[in-house]
C-alpha positions in Angstrom: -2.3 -31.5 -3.2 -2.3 -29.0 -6.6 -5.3 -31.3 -7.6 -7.1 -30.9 -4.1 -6.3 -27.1 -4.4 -8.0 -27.1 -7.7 -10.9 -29.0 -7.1 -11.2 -26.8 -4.0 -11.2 -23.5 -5.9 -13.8 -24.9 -8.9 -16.1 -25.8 -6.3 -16.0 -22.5 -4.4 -16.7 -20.6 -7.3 -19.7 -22.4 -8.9 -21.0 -22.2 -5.9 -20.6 -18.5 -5.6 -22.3 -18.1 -8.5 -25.5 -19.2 -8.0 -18.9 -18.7 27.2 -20.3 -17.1 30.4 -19.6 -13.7 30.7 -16.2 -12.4 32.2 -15.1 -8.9 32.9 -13.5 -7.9 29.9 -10.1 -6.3 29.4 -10.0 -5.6 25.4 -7.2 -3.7 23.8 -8.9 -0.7 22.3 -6.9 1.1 18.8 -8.1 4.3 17.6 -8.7 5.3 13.8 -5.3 4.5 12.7 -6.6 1.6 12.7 -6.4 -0.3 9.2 -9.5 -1.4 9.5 -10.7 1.9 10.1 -9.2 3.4 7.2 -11.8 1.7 5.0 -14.5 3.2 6.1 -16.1 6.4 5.4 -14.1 8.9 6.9 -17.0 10.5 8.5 -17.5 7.8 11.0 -15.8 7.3 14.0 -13.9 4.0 14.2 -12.1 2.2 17.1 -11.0 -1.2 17.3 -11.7 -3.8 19.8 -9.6 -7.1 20.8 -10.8 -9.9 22.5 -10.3 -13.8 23.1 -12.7 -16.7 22.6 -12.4 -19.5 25.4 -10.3 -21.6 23.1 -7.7 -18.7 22.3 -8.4 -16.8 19.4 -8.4 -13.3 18.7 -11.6 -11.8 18.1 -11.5 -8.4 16.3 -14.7 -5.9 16.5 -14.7 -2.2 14.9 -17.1 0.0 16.3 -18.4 2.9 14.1 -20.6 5.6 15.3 -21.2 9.8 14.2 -19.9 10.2 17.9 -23.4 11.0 19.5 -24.8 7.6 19.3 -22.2 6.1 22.1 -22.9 9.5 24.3 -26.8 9.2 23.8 -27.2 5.2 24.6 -28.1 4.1 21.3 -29.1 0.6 20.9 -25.5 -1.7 19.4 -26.2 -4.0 16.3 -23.6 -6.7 15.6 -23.1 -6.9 12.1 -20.9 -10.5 10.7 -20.1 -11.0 7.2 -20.2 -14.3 5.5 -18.1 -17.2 5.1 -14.8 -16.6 2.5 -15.0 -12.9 3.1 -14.3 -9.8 5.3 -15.6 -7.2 6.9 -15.0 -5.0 3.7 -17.7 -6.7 2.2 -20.2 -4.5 4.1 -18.0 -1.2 2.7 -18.1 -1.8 -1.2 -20.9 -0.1 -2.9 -22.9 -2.1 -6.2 -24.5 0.7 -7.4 -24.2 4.6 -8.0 -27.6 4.3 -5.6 -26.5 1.7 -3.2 -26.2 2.6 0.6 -23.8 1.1 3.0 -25.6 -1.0 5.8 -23.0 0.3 8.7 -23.8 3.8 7.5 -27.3 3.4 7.3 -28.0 2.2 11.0 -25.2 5.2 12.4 -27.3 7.2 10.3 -30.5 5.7 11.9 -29.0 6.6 15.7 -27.6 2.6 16.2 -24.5 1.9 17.8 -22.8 0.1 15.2 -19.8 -2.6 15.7 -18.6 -4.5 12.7 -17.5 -8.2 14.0 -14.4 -10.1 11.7 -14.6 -14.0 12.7 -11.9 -16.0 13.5 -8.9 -16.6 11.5 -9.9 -14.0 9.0 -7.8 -11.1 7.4 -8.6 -8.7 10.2 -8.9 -11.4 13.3 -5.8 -13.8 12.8 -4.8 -14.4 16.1 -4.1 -17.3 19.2 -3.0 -17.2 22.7 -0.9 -20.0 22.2 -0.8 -21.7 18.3 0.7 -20.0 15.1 -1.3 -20.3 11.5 1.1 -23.2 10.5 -0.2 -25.7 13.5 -3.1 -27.5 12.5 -4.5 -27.2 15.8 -4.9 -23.4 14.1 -7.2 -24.6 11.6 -9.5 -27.2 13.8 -12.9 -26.1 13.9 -16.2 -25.3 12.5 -19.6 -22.8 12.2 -20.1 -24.8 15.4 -17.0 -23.5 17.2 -18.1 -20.0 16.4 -21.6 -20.7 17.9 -20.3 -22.3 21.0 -17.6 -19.6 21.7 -17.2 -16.7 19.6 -21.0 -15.4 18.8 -21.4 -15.5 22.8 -17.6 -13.5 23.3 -18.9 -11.1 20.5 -22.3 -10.5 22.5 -21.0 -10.2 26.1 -18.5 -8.0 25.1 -20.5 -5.8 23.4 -23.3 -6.0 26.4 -20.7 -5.5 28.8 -19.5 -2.5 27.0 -23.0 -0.8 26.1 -25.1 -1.8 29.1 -27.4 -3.4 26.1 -28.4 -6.5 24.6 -27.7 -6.5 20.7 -29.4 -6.5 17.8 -27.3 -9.5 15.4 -27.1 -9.4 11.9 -25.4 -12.8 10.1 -25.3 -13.1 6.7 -25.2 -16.8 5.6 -22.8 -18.7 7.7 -22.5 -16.3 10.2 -26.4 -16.1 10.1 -26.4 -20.3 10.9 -23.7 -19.7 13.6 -25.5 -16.5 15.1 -28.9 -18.6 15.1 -27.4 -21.4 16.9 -25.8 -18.9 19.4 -29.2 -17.7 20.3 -30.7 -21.4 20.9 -28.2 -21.4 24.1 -30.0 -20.4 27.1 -27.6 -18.3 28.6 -26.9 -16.0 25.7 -30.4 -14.7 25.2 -30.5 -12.1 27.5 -27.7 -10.4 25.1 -29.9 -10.6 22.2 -32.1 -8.1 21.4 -33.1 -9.3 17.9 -31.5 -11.7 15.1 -31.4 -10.6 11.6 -30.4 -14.0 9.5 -29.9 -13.3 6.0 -29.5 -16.3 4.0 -28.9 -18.6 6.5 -27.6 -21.9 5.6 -28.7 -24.3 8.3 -30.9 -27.1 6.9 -29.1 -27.1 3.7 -30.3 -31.1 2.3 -32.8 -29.5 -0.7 -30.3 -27.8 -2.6 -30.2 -27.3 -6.6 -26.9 -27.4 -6.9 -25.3 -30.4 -8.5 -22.0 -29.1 -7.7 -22.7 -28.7 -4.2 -24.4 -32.4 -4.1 -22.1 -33.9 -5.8 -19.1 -32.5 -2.9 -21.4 -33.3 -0.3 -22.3 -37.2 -1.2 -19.0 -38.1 -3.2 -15.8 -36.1 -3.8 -15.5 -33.7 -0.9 -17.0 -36.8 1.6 -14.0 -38.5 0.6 -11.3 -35.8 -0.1 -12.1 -33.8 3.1 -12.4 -36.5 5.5 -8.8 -38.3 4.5 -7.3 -34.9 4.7 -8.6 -34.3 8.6 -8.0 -37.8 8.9 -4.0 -36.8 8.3 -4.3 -34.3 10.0 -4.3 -31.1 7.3 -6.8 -28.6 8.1 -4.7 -25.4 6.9 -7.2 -23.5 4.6 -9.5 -25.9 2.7 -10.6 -22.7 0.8 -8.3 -20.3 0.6 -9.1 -16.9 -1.3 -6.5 -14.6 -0.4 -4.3 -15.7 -3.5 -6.7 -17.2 -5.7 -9.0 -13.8 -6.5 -6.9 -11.0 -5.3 -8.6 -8.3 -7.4 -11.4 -8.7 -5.0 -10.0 -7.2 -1.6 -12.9 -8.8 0.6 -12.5 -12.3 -0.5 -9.6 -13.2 1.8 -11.1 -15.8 4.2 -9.9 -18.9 5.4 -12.0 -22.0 6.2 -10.6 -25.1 8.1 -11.3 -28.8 6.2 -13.3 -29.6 9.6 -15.9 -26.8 8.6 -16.6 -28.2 4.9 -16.7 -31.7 6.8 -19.5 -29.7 8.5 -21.1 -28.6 5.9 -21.0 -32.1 4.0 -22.7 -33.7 6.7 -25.6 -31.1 7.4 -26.1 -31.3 2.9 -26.2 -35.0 3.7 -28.7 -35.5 6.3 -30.4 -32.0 6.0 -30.1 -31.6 9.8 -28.6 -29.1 11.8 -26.6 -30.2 14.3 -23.3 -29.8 16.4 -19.9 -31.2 14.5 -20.5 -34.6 13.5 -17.2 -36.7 14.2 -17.1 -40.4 12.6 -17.7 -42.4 15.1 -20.5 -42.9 18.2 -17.6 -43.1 20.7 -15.6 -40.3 19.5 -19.3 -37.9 19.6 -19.8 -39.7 23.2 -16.5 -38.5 24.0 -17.2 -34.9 22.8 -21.0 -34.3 23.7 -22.0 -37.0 26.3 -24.0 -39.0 23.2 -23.1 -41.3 20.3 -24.6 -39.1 17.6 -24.0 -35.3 17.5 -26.7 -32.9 18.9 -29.2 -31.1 16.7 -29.2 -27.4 17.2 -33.5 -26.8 17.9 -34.9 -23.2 16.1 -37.9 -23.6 18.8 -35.2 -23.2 21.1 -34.6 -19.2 20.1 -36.9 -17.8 23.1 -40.2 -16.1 21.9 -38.8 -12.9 23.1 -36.2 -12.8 20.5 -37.7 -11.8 17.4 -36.5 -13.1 14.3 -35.8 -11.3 10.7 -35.2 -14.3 7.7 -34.0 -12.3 4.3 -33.9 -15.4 1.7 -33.8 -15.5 -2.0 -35.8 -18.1 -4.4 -33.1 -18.9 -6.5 -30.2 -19.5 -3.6 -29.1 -22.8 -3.8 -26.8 -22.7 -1.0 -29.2 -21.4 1.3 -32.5 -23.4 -0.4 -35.9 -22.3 -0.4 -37.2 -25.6 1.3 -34.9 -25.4 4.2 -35.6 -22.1 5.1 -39.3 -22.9 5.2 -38.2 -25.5 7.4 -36.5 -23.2 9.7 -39.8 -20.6 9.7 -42.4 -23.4 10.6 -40.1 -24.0 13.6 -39.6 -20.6 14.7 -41.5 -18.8 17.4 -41.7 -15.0 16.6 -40.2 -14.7 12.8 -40.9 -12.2 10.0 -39.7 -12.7 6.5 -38.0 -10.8 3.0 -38.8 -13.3 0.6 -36.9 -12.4 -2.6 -37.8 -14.7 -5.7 -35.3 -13.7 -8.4 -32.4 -13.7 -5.6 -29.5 -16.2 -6.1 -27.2 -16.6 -2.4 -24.5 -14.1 -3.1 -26.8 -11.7 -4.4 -27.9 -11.1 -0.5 -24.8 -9.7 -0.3 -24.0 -7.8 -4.0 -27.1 -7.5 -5.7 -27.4 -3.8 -7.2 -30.8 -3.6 -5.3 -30.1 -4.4 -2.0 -30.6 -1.4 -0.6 -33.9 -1.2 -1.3 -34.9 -4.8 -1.3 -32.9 -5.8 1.9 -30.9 -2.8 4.1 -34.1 -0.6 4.3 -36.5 -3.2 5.4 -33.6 -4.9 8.0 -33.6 -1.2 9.1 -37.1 -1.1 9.5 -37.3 -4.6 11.3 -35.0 -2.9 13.8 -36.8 0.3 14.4 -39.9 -1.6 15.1 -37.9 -4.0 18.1 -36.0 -0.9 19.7 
């Protein structure tokens, strides 16, 4: 299992480098929040609990300059990418760099900050502790299917609004599948996918393609097959000078993962076999999630880079020639993670996302 570990960790850092709605009953904290003591303290910051159908704890932090709530202002979700936390959006790259909450308070937005399941800040269940596998069974797809939608009706429900979604790479493939499900687009206003890793087949990266069609195929699928899914990548101990990298992902989402670099689709959880997918979705092979599906009404920002091999250029042509109402940042020296860190960004992707969302209310 050290070995596993190991391999595990090496990957992860090559590849660094390159629900219908309910009436809601949340519990609501106020700025003593921890959470809320990393932002700046001239925001206003309250916490929000709720539960996705299957049980867990879904965390959001709304921020605002406390006129935005009183005046009506439109809510943007913002979700941070896979292996991270929300603290990712609240650590500057620059001596010029501008946080993205602050900018759209700033801008009159009603800002909530979402944490995904199983994450430093949103680490609870109804019913199962982190040491039952059961804890660590699901994928991207999970969060599509259940916790995009709780994120969105809550916030509707709370506002009065639809919302404007930002996702930034995995959370921009499981917002974007979210929004191909009839019943959540009247919640969203607009999607912002930055980096979004959906038809991921064409990528550069022989570490990644070499996971994908060999070692991780085989390493991944014996270990659900056993039945350990506790934290296939597992940064809390292994960087801890970085205080956003502490996310968890479950072996069933790299199995995920594997099988969309694999066939280049993008599609609902592939299990093994046709009976077991029959079992789960009503057909022997797994749905594909369809981008003509996002309604016409629901425009669509895509922020992608030219050298992002997680996230490759191909695929996210793909995705635009099947969208119906898309704009684009197109970003040619940008490498995935620089989406997220690049000294620039503020520039070359908050201010235009800012200006995307101006121009669609």
């Amino acid at each position: 299992m050290a070995l596993l570990t190991q391999w595990y960790i090496a990957v992860a850092v090559l590849a660094i480098s390159f629900v219908t709605q309910e009436t809601f009953v949340p519990t609501v904290h106020g700025a003593d929040s921890s959470f809320c003591g990393t932002v700046p303290q001239q925001l206003l910051c309250t916490e929000h609990r709720v539960h996705s159908p299957d049980g867990f704890e879904l965390v959001l932090h709304r921020l605002s300059d406390g006129t935005a709530t009183d005046a009506g202002a439109t809510p943007v979700l913002i979700m941070h990418s896979e292996f991270l936390n929300a603290d990712s959006w609240f650590e500057l790259t620059s001596p010029a760099d501008e946080l993205l909450p602050l900018l759209l308070v700033d801008s009159g937005f009603d800002v909530w900050v979402g944490h995904e399941r199983a994450t430093y800040w949103s680490h609870g269940h109804l019913s199962l502790e982190t040491n039952d596998t059961r804890f660590w069974d699901w994928t991207w797809d999970d969060q599509a299917q259940y916790d995009v939608p709780t994120y969105l009706d809550y916030i509707d429900y709370t506002t009065g609004s639809a919302v404007h979604y930002i996702g930034l790479s995995q959370s921009a493939t499981a917002g974007a599948a979210a929004a191909t499900i009839l019943r959540n687009s009247p919640v969203i206003k607009s999607l912002t996918l930055i980096g979004p890793t959906i038809y991921t087949g064409n990528t550069t990266s022989v570490i990644l393609a070499t996971w994908a069609f060999l070692f991780g195929d085989l390493i991944d699928q014996a270990n659900y097959d056993n039945g350990y899914q506790n934290g296939a990548f597992n940064f809390t101990t292994a960087f801890p000078g970085i205080t956003s990298i502490n996310g968890q992902s479950p072996v069933a989402a790299a199995l995920q993962i594997i099988s969309a670099m694999r066939s280049n689709t993008w599609s609902r959880f592939a299990y093994r076999t046709a009976d077991r997918n029959t079992q789960a979705y009503g057909v022997p092979v797994a749905p594909d999630y369809h981008p003509e599906d996002i309604p016409a009404n629901v425009p669509v920002l895509v922020v992608y880079g030219g050298n992002d091999a997680i996230a490759p250029q191909p695929g996210v042509q793909l995705l635009l020639s099947r969208l119906r109402n898309v704009e684009t940042v197109f970003l040619s020296d940008y490498a995935h993670y620089d989406l997220l860190w690049s000294s620039s960004r503020t520039q070359d992707i908050f201010l235009p996302v800012l200006q995307f969302l101006q121009r669609h209310g």
